[in-house]
Each structure stands twice: as C-alpha cells, then as structure tokens.
N, C-alpha and C positions, 0 to 999 in steps of 0.2 A: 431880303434878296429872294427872288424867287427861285423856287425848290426844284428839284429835279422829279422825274417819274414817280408818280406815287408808288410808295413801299419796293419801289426798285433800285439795284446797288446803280450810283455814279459813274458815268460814262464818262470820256476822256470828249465825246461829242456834248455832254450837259457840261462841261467845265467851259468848252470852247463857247455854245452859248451865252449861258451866263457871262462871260468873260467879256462876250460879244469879238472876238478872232475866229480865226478861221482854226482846223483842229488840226492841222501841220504845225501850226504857230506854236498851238498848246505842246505840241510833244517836243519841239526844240526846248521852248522853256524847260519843261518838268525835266526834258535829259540833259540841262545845261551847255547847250549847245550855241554855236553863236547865229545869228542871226533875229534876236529879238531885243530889243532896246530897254534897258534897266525899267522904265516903268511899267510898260505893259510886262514885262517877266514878273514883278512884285505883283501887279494884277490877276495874272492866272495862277498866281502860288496863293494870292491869299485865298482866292476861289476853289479852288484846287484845295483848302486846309477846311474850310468853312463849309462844304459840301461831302470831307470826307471821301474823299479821291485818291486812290492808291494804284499805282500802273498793274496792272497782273505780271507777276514776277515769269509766270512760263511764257507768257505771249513777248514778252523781253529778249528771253533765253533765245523762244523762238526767231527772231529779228535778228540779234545780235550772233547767234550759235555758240553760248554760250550765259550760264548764268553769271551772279556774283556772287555765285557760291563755292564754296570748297571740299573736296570730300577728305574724312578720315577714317581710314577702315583701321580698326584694334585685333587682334586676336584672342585680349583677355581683359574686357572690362573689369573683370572682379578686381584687376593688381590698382591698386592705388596710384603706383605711378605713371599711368596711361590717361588719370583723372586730371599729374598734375600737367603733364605733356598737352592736354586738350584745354586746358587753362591757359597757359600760355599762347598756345594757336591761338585761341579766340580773343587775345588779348592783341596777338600781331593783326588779326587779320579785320579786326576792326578799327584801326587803325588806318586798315588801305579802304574800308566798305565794305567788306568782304564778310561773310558770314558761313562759320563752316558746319558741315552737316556731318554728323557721327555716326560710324555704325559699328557692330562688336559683332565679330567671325564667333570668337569663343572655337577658334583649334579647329573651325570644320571649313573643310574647304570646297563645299558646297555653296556653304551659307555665304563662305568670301564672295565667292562668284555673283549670287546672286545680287550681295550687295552692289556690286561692282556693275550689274547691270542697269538697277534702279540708278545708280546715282550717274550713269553714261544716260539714261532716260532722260532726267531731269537736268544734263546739259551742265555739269556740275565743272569750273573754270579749270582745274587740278585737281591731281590726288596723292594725298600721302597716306603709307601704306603698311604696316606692320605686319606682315606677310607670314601669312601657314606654309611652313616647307621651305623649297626654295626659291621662291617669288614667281611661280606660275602664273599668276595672276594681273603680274605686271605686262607679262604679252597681251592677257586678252583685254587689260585697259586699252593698247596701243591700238589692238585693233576693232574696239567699240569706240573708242575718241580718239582717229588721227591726230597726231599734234598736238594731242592737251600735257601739259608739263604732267610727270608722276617723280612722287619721292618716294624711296624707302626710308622705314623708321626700324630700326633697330636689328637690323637685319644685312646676311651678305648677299640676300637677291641674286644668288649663282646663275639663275635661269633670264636673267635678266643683264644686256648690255647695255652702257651707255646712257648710266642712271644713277640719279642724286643719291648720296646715301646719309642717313643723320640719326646718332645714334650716341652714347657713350664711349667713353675710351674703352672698349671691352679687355682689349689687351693689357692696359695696364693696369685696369681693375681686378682680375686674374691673376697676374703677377704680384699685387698689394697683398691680396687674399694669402694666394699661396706662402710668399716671401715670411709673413707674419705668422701663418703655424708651422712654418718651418724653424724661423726660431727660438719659437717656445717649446721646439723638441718633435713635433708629432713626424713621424716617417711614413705613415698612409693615410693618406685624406681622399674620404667622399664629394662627390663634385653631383649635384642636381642635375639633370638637365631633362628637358623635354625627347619624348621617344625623335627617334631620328625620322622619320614619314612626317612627321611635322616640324620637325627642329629649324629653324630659322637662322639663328646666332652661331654657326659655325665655329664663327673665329674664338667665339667664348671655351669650348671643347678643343680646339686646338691649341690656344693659348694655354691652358689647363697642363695637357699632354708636354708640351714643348719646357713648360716651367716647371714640374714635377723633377722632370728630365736631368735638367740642369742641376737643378739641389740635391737628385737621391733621394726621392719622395715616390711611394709607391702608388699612383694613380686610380682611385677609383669610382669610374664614371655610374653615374647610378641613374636609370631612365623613367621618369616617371611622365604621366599626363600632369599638366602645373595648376594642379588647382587644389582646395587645401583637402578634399576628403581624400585625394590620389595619394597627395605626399604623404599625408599623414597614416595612409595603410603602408606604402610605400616603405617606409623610414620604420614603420612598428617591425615588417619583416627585416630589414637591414640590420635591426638591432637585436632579433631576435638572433638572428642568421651567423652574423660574427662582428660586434660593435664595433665600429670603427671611434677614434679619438678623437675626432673632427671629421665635420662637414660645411660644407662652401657652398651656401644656396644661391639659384639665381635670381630672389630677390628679396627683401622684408618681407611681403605679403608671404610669401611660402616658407617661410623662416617663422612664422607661425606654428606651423603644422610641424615644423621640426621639434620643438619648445613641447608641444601636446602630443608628441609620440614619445619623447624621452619620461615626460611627467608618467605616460602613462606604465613604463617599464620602470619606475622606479628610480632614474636617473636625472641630476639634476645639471643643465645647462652653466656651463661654466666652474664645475667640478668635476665632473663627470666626462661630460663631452663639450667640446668647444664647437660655437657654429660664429658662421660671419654670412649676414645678410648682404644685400644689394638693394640702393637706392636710399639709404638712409631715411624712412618714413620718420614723420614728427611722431609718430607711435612708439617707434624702437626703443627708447631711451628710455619708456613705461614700463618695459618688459623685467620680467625676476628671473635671471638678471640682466639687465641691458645691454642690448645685441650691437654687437661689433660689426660696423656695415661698412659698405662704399659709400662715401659720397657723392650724388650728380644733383645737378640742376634743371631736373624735370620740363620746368615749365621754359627755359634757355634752350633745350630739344624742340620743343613747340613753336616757339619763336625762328628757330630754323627753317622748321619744315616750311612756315610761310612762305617765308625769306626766299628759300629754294624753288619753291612754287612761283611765284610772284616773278622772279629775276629769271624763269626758265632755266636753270642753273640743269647741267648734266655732264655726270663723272665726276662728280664733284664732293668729297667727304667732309661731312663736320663730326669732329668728333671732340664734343664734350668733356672738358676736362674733369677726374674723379680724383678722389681723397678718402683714405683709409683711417675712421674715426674707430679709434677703439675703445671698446668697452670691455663689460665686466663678464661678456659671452664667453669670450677666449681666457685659455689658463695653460698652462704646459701638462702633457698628459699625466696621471698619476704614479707612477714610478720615474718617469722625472722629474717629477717636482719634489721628488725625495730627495733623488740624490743630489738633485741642483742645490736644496735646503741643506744638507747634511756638507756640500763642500764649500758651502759660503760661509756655516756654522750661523747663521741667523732663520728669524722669521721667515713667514710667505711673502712672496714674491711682487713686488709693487703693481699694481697694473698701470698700464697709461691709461687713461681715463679723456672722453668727449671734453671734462673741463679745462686739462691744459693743449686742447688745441683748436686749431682756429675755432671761431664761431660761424653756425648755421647760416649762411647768406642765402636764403630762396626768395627770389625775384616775387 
C-alpha cells in the first residue's frame, strides 16, 4: 500500500487518499455515522489500522464540545478507598467509551480549582467530585462548563444546589460505630474528623452528635488534617492529654495512625483502647489486632458516579449500603470488663468475630 508522508504522523486526508473517498466520507466511517455503505466503511477502517491513524482526541472535543472523557477530582489520594471508587469508575465508564481522567486536591483548595480548570480546558464530558469544604467548587464547575452534569462524592456539597450526590450511608455507619461501643460499655468516644475549613462530610459529625445524644455517650469530636503523620501527632496528644476508651475513625487508612500512636504510648489496641475503622480495607483484618470497621463497597460508589454522570441524574442520592464487621479492635473498657466478668462469674468476654458474619463481597 502506498505510505503516507515520509516520517510524518497520518492524516485523516492520507486515510481518505489511500482509501481513495473523499475525507467527509472518512470521518462518517471512523465516527460511525450513517451515511457510508458496510464495505467501503471496512475499507477506510482497515486503512485507517494499517497506516496507524488515530482522530486527535482535542480536535473531537473541539467539534463535538465536549470530550469522552470524565473527570474525577479526590481530595485524598493517599486513602485507599478513593483507589477503589476509581476502579470501579473506570470499570462503568468503559463500558460506555468513556475514559476517566483523575486528579488528587490532597485538602487544598487551590489545587481543587486549578484542577477543575484543566479538565473544563480539556472539555472533560462530567465531573465527579469529592470536594474540600463545602462544594465551592462545584459552582465554579457550573460556570466554566455550562451544562456539563457534576456529581458529589462523599460529600453534603452545602454550597451547592440541585446536585447528584454519591456516597455511603454515613448516617448509619455512625450510628453502627457508636451503637457498638455503647454496648461494650464506653460512655465517651472520640470521633476523627477533618478541621471544619475543609470538612466535607457534615452529616458524618452530625450523625455523631445526634447518636451519642440518644445513648448517653459523651461526644468527643477531635479535629485533625487526615492524613497519617497529622493523626498520628494528633491521637499521641489526645492520649497524652486525657485517653479516651475509644475512638471512631473516618477511615481504615487513618486507623493506621491510631494503631501507631497508642503502640507508641504504650497501649495496646483492643485492650486498652478500642478503635473502629471505615471502609473495611483488605488490610484491616492484617492488623494486631484486627480492626472493627464499616463495611462499603467502594468500587459500587464508582459505578454510581458514572451512572449519575452518564444519565445526567440531579438531586438525586445514592447512598451505599454499609455493615458493621467486627473484630478484635473493640473490647469493653477496662473497668467494665471487670465487673461485667465478675457478674457473669466466667471468663473474657466472646468477641464477635469478621468469621461469623457475612462474607467480603467487593465487586
């Protein structure tokens, strides 16, 4: 077959040559369009493969005003479970053609923005969005991409109306957590959360407050930046300060740093202090001793956000059903487990255990 331009990339004009059509004809074919007859379309595709001919993906965007691409703004790539939420997107969204482009805030809401600019640049189809603060950012999508669908991810997006929202069940995963060191005894539990200038997840801090309430649990919200050298300074003063008998972190990954602040004061996780993680990482269960988490289905969030993207979907919540595995993190604080031991007249105290209940289903 004869070549196209020496050492120059393939034209959509060398395809149409070679082909011998006109180069209208070529782009019907190559965008599946109707107007070209099954064999001349098999003719400019095999030309079109054999010459290594690829459309330029901006000159598309350009045309069309829009790409086929997706954006997904994080605010903490380090958490694992943002890895597996981007798994599952890129599993919906190829599925449609769709290919999504990732970027990590990492808590600064500069960097959000900035992202937010590139990928309105590059003409990006939607965007989901796991928002610094309270979804500021979601207006200036609106007004750098009239019209482009936006979803929140894991977020109440206050600042923000008339917008997808996709997240976990925050509320009853709160209520699981608390419900569960409530009755192994503890009457004041620490609660993690991000400083409020960034805090996102509201409902998670309300939900908190409101179920403490109800029980007779004395609430104590504890602010840190979420990432593990913060917590883990963080949690070393809390325990210097006045040790609480549990903590409720907001997630596995940070539930780390709890684990390596108590080692480091001498205290041992699930004797000492009891913790309950979020998200149940395949890690957790590694731990000395294996952390009592929430369960969600990470990459079933991802699959959402498409979904919601895709279907233009607004006002509209999914929220992810969760399930409270427990492990060997949690224990009744140490003067009740005396007297709970002393009025039963037996041993310690059974724990429920990850193995009698349901099993790990992640998609």
């Amino acid at each position: 077959m004869e070549r196209t331009r020496a050492g120059g990339r393939p034209t959509i004009a060398d395809v149409a040559r070679l082909a011998g059509v006109s180069v209208s004809l070529v782009s019907l074919a190559l965008n599946n369009r109707e107007g070209v007859s099954p064999t001349t379309k098999a003719r400019i595709l095999a030309v079109a493969d054999q010459v290594g001919y690829h459309a330029d993906p901006q000159a598309r965007a350009l045309r069309r005003g829009s790409s086929e691409a997706l954006g997904l703004v994080v605010r903490n790539l380090s958490n694992p479970y943002f890895l597996d939420v981007i798994t599952g997107a890129q599993e919906a969204a190829a599925r449609h053609g769709r290919t999504v482009l990732v970027a990590d805030a990492d808590y600064s809401p500069k960097r959000e923005q900035d992202h937010l600019r590139r990928l309105a640049a590059q003409r990006v189809e939607g965007l989901a969005i796991a928002p610094v603060g309270t979804g500021r950012s979601v207006r200036l999508w609106r007004e750098l991409r009239p019209g482009s669908p936006v979803v929140v991810l894991n977020a109440t997006a206050r600042a923000a109306d008339a917008v997808a929202r996709v997240g976990p069940d925050n509320q009853r995963a709160v209520e699981l957590a608390v419900r569960h060191l409530a009755e192994l005894g503890h009457e004041e539990i620490a609660f993690l959360t991000a400083p409020r200038r960034v805090m996102a997840d509201h409902d998670r801090l309300i939900a908190f407050y409101a179920e403490c309430a109800a029980l007779g649990i004395k609430p104590r919200p504890v602010e840190t930046p979420l990432n593990l050298v913060a917590v883990h300074r963080r949690v070393l003063a809390l325990l210097d300060e006045r040790p609480p008998t549990a903590i409720i972190t907001n997630s596995d990954y940070t539930a780390h740093a709890v684990y390596k602040a108590a080692r480091d004061r001498g205290l041992r996780v699930g004797r000492d202090l009891s913790v309950v993680g979020h998200d149940d990482l395949p890690t957790s269960e590694l731990l000395d001793r294996p952390l009592t988490s929430v369960r969600v289905d990470a990459r079933a969030i991802g699959r959402a956000l498409v979904r919601a993207l895709l279907n233009h979907e607004t006002a509209t919540d999914h929220r992810e059903p969760v399930e409270l595995i427990v492990r060997e993190s949690t224990c009744p604080p140490r003067g009740r487990r005396r007297s709970r031991r002393a009025a039963r007249g037996r041993g310690p105290l059974p724990f429920r255990t990850a193995s009698n209940r349901s099993t790990r289903n992640r998609a």
